[in-house]
NUROTI-952207 format. One line per 5 residues: number of its first residue (from 1); for each residue y, x, z of C-alpha. Coordinates in Angstrom, 2 decimals, decimal comma. Each point is the difference from the previous one (the first is absolute). Example, Ala and Ser with C-alpha at 12.3 -4.5 7.8 and 13.67 -1.06 7.14 Angstrom:
<sites>
1) -4,50:12,30:7,80  3,44:1,37:-0,66
</sites>
This chain:
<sites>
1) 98,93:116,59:14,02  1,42:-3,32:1,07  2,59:0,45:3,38  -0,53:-1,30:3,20  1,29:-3,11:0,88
6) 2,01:2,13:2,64  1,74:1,97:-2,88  0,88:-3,24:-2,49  1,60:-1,06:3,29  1,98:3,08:0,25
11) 1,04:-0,13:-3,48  1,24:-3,49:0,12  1,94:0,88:2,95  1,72:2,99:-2,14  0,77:-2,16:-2,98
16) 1,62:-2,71:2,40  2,38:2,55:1,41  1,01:1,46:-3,14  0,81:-3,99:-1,57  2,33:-0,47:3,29
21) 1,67:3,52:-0,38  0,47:-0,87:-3,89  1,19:-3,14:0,64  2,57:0,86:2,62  1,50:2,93:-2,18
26) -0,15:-2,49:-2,93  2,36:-2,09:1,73  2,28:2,46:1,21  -0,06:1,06:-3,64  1,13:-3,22:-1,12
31) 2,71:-0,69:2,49  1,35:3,29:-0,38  0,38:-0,64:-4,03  0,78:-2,92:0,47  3,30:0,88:2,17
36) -1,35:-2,21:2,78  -0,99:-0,02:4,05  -2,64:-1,24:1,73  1,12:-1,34:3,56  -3,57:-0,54:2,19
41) 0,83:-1,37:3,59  -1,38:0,90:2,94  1,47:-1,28:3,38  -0,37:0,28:3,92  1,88:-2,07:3,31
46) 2,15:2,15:2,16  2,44:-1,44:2,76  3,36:0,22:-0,46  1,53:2,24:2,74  3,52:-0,31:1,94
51) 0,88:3,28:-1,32  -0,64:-0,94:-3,51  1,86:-3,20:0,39  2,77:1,51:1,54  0,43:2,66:-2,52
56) -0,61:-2,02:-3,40  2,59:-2,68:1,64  3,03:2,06:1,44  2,49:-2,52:0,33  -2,41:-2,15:2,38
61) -0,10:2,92:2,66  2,97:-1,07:1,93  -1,67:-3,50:0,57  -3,71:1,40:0,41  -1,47:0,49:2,47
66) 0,36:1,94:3,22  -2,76:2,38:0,93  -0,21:-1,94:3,44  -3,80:0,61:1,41  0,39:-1,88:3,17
71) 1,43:-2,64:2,62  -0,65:-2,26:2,62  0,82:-3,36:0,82  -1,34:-2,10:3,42  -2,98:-2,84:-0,65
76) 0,92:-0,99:3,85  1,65:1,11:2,94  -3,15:2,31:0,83  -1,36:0,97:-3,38  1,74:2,21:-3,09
81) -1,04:-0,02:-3,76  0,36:3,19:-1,22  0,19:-0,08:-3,89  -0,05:3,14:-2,09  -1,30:-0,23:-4,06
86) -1,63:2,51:-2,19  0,08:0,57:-3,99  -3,58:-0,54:-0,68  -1,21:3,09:-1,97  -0,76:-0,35:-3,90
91) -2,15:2,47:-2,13  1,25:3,57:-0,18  2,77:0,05:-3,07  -0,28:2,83:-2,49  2,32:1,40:-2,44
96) -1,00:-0,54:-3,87  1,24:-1,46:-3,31  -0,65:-3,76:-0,75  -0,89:1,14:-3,55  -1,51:2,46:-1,32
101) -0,95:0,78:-3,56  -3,81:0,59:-0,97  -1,16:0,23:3,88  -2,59:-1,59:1,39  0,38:1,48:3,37
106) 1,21:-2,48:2,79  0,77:0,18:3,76  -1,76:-2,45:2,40  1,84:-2,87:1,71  -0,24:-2,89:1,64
111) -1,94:-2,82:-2,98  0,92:-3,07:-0,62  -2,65:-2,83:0,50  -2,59:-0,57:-3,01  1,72:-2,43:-2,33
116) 3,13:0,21:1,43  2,56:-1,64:-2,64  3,19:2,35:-1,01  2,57:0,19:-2,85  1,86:3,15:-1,81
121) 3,35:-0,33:-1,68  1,21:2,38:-2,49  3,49:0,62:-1,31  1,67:2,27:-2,15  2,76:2,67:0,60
126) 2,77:-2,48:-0,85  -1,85:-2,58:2,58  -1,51:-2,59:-2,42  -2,87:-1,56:0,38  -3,14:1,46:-2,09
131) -3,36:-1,76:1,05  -1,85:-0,32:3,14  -3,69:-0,22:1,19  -1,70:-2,18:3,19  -3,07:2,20:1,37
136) -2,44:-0,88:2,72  -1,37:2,74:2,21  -2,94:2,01:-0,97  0,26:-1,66:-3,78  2,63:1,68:-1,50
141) -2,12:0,61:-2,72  -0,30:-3,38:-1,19  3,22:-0,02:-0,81  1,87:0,68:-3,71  1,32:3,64:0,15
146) 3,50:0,42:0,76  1,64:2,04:-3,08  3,18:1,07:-0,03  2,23:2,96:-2,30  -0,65:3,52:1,41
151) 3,10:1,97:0,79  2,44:-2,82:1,43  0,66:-0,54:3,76  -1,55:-3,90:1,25  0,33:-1,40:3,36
156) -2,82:-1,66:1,40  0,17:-2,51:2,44  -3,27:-1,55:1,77  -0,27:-2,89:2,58  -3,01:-1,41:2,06
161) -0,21:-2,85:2,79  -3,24:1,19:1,28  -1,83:-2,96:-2,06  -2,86:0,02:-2,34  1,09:-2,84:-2,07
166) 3,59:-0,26:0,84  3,72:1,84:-1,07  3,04:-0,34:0,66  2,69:-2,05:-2,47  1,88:2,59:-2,06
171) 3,68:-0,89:-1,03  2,00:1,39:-2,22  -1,96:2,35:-1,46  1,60:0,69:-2,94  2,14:2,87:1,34
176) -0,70:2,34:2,75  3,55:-0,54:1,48  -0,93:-3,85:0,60  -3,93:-0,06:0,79  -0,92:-1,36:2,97
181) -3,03:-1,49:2,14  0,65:-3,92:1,12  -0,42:-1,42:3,45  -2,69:2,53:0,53  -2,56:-1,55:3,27
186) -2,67:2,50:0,23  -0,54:3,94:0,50  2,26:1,19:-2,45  -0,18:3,74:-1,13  1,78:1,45:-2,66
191) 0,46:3,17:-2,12  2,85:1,78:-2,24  -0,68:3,20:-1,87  2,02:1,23:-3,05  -1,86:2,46:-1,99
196) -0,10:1,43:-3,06  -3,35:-0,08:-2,21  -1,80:2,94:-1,93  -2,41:-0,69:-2,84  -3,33:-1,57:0,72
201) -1,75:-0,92:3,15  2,56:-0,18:3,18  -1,12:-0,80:3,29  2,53:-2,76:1,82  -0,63:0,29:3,32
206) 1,07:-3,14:2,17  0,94:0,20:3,36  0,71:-3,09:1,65  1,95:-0,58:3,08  -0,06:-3,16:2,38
211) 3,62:-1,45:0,19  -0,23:-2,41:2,74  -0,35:0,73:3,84  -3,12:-0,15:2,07  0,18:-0,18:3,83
216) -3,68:-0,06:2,26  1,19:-0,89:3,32  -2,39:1,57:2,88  0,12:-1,58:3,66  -1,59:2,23:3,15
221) 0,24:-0,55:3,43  1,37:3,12:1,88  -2,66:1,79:2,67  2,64:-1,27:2,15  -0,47:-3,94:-0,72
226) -3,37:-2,35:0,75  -1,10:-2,53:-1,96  -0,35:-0,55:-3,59  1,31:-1,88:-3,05  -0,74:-3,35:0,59
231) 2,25:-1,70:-2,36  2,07:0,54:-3,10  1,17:-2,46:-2,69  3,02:-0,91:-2,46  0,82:3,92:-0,39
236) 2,52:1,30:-2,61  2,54:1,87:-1,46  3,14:-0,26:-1,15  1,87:0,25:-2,86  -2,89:-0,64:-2,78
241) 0,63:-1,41:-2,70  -2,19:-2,12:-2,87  0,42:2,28:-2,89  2,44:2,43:-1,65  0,81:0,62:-3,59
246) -0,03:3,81:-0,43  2,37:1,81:-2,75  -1,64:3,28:-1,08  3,62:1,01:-0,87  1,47:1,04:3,21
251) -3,53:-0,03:1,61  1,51:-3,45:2,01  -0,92:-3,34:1,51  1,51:-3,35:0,00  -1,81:-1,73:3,11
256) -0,64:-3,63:-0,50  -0,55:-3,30:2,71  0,19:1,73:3,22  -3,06:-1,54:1,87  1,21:-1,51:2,74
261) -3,35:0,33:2,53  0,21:4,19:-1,13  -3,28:1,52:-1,35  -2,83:-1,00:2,23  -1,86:2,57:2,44
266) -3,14:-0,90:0,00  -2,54:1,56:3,17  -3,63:-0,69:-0,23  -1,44:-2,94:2,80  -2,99:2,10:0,22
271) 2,41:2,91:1,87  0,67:-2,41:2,24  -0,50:0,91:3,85  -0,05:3,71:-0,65  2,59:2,46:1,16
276) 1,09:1,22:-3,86  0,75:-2,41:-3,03  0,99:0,90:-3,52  1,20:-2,26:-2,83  -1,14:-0,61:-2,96
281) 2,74:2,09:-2,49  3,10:-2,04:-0,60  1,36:0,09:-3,44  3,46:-0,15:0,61  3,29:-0,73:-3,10
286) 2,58:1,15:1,32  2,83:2,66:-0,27  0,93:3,20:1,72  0,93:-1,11:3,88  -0,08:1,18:3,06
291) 0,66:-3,23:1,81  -3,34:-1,90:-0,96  -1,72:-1,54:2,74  -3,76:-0,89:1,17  -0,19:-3,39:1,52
296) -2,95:-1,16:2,22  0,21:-3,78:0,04  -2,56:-0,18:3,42  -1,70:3,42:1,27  -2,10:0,11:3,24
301) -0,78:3,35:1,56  -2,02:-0,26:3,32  1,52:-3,03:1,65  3,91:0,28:-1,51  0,59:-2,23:-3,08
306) 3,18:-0,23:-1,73  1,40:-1,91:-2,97  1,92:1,51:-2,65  -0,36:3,18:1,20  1,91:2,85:-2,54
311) 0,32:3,65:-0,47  3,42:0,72:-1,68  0,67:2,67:-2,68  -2,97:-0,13:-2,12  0,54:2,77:-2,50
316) -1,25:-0,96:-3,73  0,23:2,19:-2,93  -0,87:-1,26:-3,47  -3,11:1,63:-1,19  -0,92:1,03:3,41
321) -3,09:-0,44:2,36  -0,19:0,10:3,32  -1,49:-0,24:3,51  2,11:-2,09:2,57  -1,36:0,92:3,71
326) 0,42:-2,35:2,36  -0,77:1,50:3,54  0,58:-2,18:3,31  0,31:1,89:3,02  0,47:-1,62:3,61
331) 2,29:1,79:2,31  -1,67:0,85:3,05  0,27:2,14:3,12  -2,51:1,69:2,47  -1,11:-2,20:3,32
336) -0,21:2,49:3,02  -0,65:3,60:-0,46  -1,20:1,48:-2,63  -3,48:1,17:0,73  -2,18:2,94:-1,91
341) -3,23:1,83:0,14  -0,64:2,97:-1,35  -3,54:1,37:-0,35  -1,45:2,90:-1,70  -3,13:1,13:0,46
346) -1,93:2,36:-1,37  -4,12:-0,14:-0,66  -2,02:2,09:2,69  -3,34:-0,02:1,36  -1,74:-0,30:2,31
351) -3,71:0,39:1,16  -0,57:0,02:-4,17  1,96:-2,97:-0,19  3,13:-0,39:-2,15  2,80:-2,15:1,76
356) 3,42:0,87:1,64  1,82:0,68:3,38  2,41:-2,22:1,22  1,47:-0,11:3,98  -2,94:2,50:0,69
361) -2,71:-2,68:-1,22  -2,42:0,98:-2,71  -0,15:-2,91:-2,64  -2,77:0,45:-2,31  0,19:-1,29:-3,65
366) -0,32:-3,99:-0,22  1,53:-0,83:3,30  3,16:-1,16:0,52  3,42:1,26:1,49  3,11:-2,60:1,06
371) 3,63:-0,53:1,05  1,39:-3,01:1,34  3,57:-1,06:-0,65  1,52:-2,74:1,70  2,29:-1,77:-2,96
376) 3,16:-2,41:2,03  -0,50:-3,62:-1,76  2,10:-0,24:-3,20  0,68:-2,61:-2,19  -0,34:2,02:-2,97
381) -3,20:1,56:0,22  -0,91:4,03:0,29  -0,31:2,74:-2,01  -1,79:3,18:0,43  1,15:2,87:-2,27
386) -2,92:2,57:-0,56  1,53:3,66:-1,21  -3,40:1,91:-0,29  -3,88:-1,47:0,00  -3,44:2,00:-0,13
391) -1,45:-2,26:-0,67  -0,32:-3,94:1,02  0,94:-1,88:2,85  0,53:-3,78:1,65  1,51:-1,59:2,53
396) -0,56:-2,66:2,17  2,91:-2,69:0,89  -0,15:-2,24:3,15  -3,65:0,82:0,16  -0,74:-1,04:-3,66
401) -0,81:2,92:-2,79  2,00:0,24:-2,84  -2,32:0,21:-2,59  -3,83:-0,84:0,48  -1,18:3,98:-0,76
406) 1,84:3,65:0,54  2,59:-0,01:-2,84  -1,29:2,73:-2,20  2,42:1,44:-2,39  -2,22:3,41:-0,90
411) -3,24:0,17:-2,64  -2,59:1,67:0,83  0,16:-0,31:3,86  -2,40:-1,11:2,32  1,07:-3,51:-0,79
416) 0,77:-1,66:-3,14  3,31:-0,01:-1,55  1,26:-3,53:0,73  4,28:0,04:-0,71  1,46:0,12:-3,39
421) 3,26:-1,10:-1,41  0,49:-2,98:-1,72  1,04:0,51:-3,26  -3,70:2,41:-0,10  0,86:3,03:1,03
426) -2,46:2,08:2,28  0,50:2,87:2,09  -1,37:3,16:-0,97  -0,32:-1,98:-3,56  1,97:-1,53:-3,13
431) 3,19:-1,22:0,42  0,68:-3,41:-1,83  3,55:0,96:-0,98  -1,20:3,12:-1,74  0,51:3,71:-0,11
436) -2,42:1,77:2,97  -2,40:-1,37:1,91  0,89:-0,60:3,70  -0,57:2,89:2,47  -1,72:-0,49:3,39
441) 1,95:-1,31:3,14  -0,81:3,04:2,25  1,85:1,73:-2,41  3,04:-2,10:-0,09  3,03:0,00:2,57
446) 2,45:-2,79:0,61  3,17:-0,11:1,67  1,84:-2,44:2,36  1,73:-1,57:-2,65  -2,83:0,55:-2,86
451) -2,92:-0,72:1,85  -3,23:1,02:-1,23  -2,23:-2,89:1,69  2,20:-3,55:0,81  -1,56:-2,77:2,08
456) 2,02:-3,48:0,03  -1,32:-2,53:2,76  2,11:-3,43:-0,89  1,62:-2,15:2,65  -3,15:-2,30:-0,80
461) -2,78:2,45:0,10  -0,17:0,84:-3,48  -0,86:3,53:-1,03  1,28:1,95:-2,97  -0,50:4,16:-0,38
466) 1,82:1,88:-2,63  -0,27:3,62:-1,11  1,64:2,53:-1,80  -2,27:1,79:-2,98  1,89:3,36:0,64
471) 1,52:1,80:2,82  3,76:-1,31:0,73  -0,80:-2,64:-2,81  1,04:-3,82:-0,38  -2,64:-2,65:1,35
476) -2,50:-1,77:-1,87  -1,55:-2,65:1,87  -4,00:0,35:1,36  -2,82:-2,29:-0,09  -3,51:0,05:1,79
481) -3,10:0,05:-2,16  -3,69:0,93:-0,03  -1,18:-2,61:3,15  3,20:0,46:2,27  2,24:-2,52:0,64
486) 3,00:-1,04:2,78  -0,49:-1,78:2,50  2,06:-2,86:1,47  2,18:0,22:3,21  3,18:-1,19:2,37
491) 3,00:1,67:-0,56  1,88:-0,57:3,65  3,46:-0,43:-0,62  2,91:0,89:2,58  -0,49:-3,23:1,86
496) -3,72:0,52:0,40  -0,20:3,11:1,35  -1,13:4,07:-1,15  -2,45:0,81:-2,74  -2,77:2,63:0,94
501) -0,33:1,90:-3,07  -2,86:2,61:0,40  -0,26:2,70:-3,34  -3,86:1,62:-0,44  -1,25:2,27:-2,11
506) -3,53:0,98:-0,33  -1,03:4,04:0,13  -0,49:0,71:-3,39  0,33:4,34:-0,09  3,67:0,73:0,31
511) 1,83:-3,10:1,50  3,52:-0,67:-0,53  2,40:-2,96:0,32  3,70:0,56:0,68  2,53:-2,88:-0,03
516) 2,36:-2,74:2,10  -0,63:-3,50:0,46  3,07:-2,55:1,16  0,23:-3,72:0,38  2,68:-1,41:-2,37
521) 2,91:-2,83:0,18  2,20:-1,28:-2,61  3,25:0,67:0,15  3,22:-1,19:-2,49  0,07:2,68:-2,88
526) 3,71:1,30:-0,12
</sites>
């Protein structure tokens, strides 16, 4: 009976297997009588971390670093920077042996880029040179097998610049004690592993670490400060240097043609005229200091420019990456009284109709309940901090309404959501940054000091809100979206006269808005 195309198919299939599985134990066969191992590579990026660094290099701990996370330095008699940096984080790091003997098995890291270009050194146990091999990502394959005696102890070394056609200048190879990588320009990463091969196929798994520093810089304008990034050019930082030669004995540097302009920070002209920048990253040469500093040759926020501008004690840390935060923050004190509302009402009915009481007055859903507060002309704006919201609002200032619709921060009311924050994120949905999604704002709280809800009227009319994604949480600020919009208005200023700033909030079920508004001055920051 002749088969089925089906089972010629499945026989092919069986007879293919068997020819790889014969052919793999063929050639562990013949390294294993032939005394000899089999080194495949496999490799994966991982950032070098601070505690690594510190712990591989021991004698450079008295001149690294400080764990410093914060400071402060004025911009002008009325405005601080406060600058605080974080180690950006890298991919989770697991325990496990760079090589192991027959195994196939491999954890997952950070890849390289396809093609990327990278070299392995091998030397023996007396530290002589035996051969090397120059791979490109994702091709290893293509490349003559590396063979070496089973039962001696090698060290490998690899090296990458982050390049698909490019490597660094070896010198010196000839003996482990003197190897070294010349005047090394681009992402360096490096490896060392002494091991100790078994007979046949041994898996050399590469690990490579960046060696040189990388500092984002990140500008934001405090809730406290109007006005945006207007202009920013001739950034840097300083030391950097051109290039280093790196000696894998000793795991050191020799830094080369300090650069006098420093490594350039480089912000996007498309941020321009928003209240948050971030740089490009900078890739920065430079040793262990603490005394490095960021250097803004012009920098306009709202309608202060200055020239040079520079925030001291830059920390850099070879092999590190981080985020510098800039944060400027205008010092400010309250005009008059302080003055509050605090409503919270619950839903009732009445006649069949849903709606609540307020000052003995039935207001049914869809109409609209007020407070007026009379705001002493400042010269810095006001600010209204909102602790709890159910579940929109406005506000009318100097007989002009703040935004052209009922802010509506809830979905599924009886209006459409129209407030989100800017990076994305969406009440009662995801949240940009990750982990859960954002809860609802009736079920938030804020506090006088963590506000849940923060309006920011500018001494020019200008209207930014901001608000916090969890109860007690930091800021993020808001935008309007889905049709609404602000309006336009005067600001009246201490020469001009009050402001008459009246809050609504249309009946929507339960009704709640608690909070305090003030006019604000500047005042010198101490």
């Amino acid at each position: 009976m002749m088969k089925t195309p089906r089972n010629l198919l499945l026989n092919l299939l069986v007879i293919f297997f068997v020819g790889i599985l014969h052919s793999c134990k063929q050639e562990n066969q013949d390294l294993a009588e032939g005394n000899q191992a089999k080194v495949e590579v496999t490799i994966s990026s991982l950032d070098e971390s601070e505690e690594d660094y510190l712990t591989k290099n021991p004698e450079k701990i008295s001149s690294a670093p400080i764990r410093q996370s914060s400071g402060s330095i004025n911009y002008s008699d009325h405005t601080l920077v406060e600058y605080s940096w974080t180690q950006d984080k890298g991919p989770l790091k697991t325990k496990q042996n760079s090589l192991k003997a027959d195994s196939r098995a491999a954890i997952k890291r950070k890849p390289l880029g396809n093609n990327i270009a990278y070299s392995v050194l091998v030397y023996d146990d007396q530290g002589n040179y035996v051969t090397e091999r120059n791979y490109n990502y994702g091709a290893e394959g293509s490349v003559a097998p590396l063979l070496l005696d089973s039962e001696k102890t090698y060290t490998f070394l690899a090296f990458s610049i982050n390049s698909t056609n490019t490597l660094p200048t070896i010198i010196d190879k000839q003996k482990l004690s003197t190897v070294k990588l010349s005047k090394v320009a681009g992402d360096l990463m490096t490896f060392t592993k002494q091991v100790r091969l078994n007979v046949g196929v041994n898996l050399l798994s590469i690990i490579l670490k960046h060696r040189y520093s990388s500092i984002t810089t990140q500008l934001t304008a405090d809730p406290t400060t109007v006005g945006t990034f207007n202009n920013i050019s001739n950034s840097s930082i300083k030391p950097a240097y051109e290039y280093a030669t790196y000696s894998f004995t000793g795991d050191s540097f020799d830094y080369l043609m300090e650069k006098q302009t420093g490594c350039p920070v480089v912000f996007p002209t498309s941020q321009l005229g928003s209240r948050t920048m971030t740089s490009t990253p900078s890739f920065l040469i430079s040793p262990a200091t603490t005394t490095g500093v960021l250097n803004f040759g012009t920098i306009t926020i709202d309608d202060e420019t200055k020239t040079n501008f520079s925030i001291p004690k830059i920390r850099i840390t070879p092999g590190v990456s981080y985020t510098l935060k800039l944060n400027f923050k205008t010092c400010t004190e309250n005009v008059g009284s302080v003055q509050g509302m605090n409503w919270n009402y619950p839903e009732s009915f009445y006649g069949g109709v849903s709606g609540i009481w307020k000052d003995n007055v039935f207001y049914a859903r869809g109409e609209t309940i007020s407070r007026t507060i009379i705001a002493p002309g400042a010269d810095y704006g006001f600010v209204f901090d909102i602790t709890e919201l159910d579940n929109a609002f406005n506000m009318e200032l100097n007989g002009v309404r703040l935004a052209a619709r009922e802010i509506q921060f809830e979905r599924g009311a009886s209006s459409s959501q129209n407030i989100r924050f800017k990076d994305g994120s969406l009440y009662q949905g995801i949240n940009s940054e990750g982990g859960n999604n954002i809860g609802a704002v009736y079920n938030m709280k804020g506090t006088t000091s963590n506000p849940l809800v923060k309006v920011v009227i500018g001494k020019k009319g200008e209207v930014t809100l901001f608000g916090s994604k969890v109860s007690g949480g930091p800021l993020y600020e808001l935008e309007l979206f889905n049709g609404n919009t602000f309006n336009t208005f005067k600001w009246n200023t201490a020469l001009q006269g009050d402001n008459i700033i009246k809050v609504t909030q249309l009946v929507d079920g339960r009704t709640i808005l608690v909070g305090n508004g003030s006019g604000k001055k500047k005042i010198p920051c101490s």
